[in-house]
N, C-alpha and C positions, 0 to 999 in steps of 0.2 A: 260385365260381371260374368266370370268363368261359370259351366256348368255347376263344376265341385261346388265353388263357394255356394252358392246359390242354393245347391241342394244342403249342405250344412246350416245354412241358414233356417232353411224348410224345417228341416230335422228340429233344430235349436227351438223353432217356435211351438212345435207340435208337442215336442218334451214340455214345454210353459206349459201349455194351455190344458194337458191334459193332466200336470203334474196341481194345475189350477181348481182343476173337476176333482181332483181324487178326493179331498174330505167330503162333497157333498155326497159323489157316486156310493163311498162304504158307509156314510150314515144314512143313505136314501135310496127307496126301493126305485124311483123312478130313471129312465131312460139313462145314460151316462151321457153326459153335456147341455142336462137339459136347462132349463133357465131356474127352476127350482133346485137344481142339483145345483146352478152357480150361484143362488143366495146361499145357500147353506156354507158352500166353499168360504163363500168372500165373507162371511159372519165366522166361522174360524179360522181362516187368517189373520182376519182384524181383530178377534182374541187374544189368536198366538200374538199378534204384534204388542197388543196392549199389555199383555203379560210380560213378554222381555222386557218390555219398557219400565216396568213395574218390577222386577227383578231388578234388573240394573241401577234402578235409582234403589231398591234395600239395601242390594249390595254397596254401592258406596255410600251409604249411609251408616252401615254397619263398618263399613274400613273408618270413614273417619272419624266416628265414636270410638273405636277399636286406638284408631292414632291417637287420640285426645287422651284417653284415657291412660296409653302407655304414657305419652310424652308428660301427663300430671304426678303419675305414679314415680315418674326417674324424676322428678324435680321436689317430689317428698323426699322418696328416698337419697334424695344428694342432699336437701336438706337436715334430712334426718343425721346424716352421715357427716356433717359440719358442727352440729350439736353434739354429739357424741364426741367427735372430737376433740371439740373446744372443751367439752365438760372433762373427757380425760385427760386433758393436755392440766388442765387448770388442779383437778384430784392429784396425779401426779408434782405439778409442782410443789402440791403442798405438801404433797408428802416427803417430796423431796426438803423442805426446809422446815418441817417438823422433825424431821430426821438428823438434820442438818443442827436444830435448836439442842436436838436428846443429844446429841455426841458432844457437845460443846457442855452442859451442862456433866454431861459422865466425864469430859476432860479435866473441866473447874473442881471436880466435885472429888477425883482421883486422887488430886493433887495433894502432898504434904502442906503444912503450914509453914509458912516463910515468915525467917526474922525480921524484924524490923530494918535491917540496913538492908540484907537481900531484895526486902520488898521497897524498898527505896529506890534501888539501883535500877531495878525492873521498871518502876515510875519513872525512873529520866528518861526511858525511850520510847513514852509518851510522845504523842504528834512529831515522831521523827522523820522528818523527809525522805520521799523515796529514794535510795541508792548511797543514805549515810548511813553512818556508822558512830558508837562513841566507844573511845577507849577507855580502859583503867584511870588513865589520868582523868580523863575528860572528867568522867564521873567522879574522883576522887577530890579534884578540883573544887566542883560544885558543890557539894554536900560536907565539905570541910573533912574527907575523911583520909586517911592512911591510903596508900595506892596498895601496898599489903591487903590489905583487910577488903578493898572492892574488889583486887585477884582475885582474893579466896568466895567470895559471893556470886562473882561471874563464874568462877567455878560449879558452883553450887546450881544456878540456875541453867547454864550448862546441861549437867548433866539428868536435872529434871526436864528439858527439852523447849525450855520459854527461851533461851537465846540458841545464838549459833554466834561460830568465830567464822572471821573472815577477817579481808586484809586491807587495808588503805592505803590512799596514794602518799608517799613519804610521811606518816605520822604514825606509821607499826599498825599490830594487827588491832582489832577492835570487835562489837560486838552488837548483833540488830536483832530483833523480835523475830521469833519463829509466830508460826499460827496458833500452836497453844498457846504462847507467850501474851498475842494480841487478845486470846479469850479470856485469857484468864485478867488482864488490864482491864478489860470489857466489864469481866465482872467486878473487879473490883473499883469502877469506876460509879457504877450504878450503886453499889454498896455504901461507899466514901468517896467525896470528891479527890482528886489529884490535888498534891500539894504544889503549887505554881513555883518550879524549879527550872532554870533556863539553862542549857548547857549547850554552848557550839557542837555541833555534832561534826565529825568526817566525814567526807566524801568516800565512800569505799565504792571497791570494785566490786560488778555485777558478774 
């Protein structure tokens, strides 16, 4: 072992020993390094030690109450925030088809009174398959009437907005329920049954 080390060494331990003495030396009138000054030391160290020890277990006591705490409070409030959801999702829908009911009822209720063949004509397109159609004849056919007289009706319902005209595959143009059309059948089906009247329907284009 080199001088140098050897003297840092020296140095190293004198730093210890004397860094050992210092709480008893400034709490104690007696000699510095005396055996009285080294109880006093070694009873504040082992203080200080028991107190860090004592600190550091508060402290992670206090973090993971601190963690527990947050990670309970995000799993209310994500809870919280799934109820609220569901509850507005579910308020909204109903409003949505409360709303839905009132317009349908203001459409029925807007409406003129329909004659009796008009409201017949409108009856044949009862449970009509999706993407048919019936024409003048079709209807006029079924219900024994003038193909005249169900023009002039389709006409009519027409331009109150219960049909629409469109066109079929080689049997001419014909005619299918709008959405007022189907509310107001709606109602008037709840009001009076349908009278069981069977008419091939076309095949119209979409």
């Amino acid at each position: 072992m080199n001088a140098d080390l050897q003297s840092t060494l020296v140095d190293i331990a004198l730093r210890l020993y004397h860094g050992f003495f210092l709480p008893g030396d400034q709490l104690s009138s007696v000699s510095p390094g005396s055996v009285q000054s080294g109880l006093i030391s070694a009873v504040v160290w082992l203080g200080a030690l028991v107190l860090i020890v004592l600190v550091y277990r508060f402290v992670r006591d206090v973090d993971r109450a601190l963690t527990a705490f947050i990670v309970r409070l995000y799993e209310e409030l994500r809870r919280a925030v799934r109820v609220v959801t569901r509850r507005l999702g579910i308020a909204f829908r109903s409003y949505a088809l409360e709303r839905q009911a009132r317009l349908a009822r203001t459409e029925v209720s807007e409406l003129p009174a329909l004659t009796g063949l008009q409201l017949e004509v409108l009856r044949s397109h009862a449970d009509l398959p999706p993407g048919h159609l019936l024409t003048p004849s079709d209807v006029a056919s079924a219900l024994n009437m003038r193909v005249s007289d169900v023009e002039r009706a389709f006409g009519t319902l027409k331009k109150l907005s219960l049909v629409e005209r469109t066109f079929g595959d080689g049997d001419g143009d014909g005619y299918r329920l709008t959405r007022p059309g189907e509310v107001f059948l709606a109602a008037c089906s709840r009001a009076q049954p349908l009278k069981e009247t069977r008419i091939e329907p076309t095949l119209g284009s979409l």
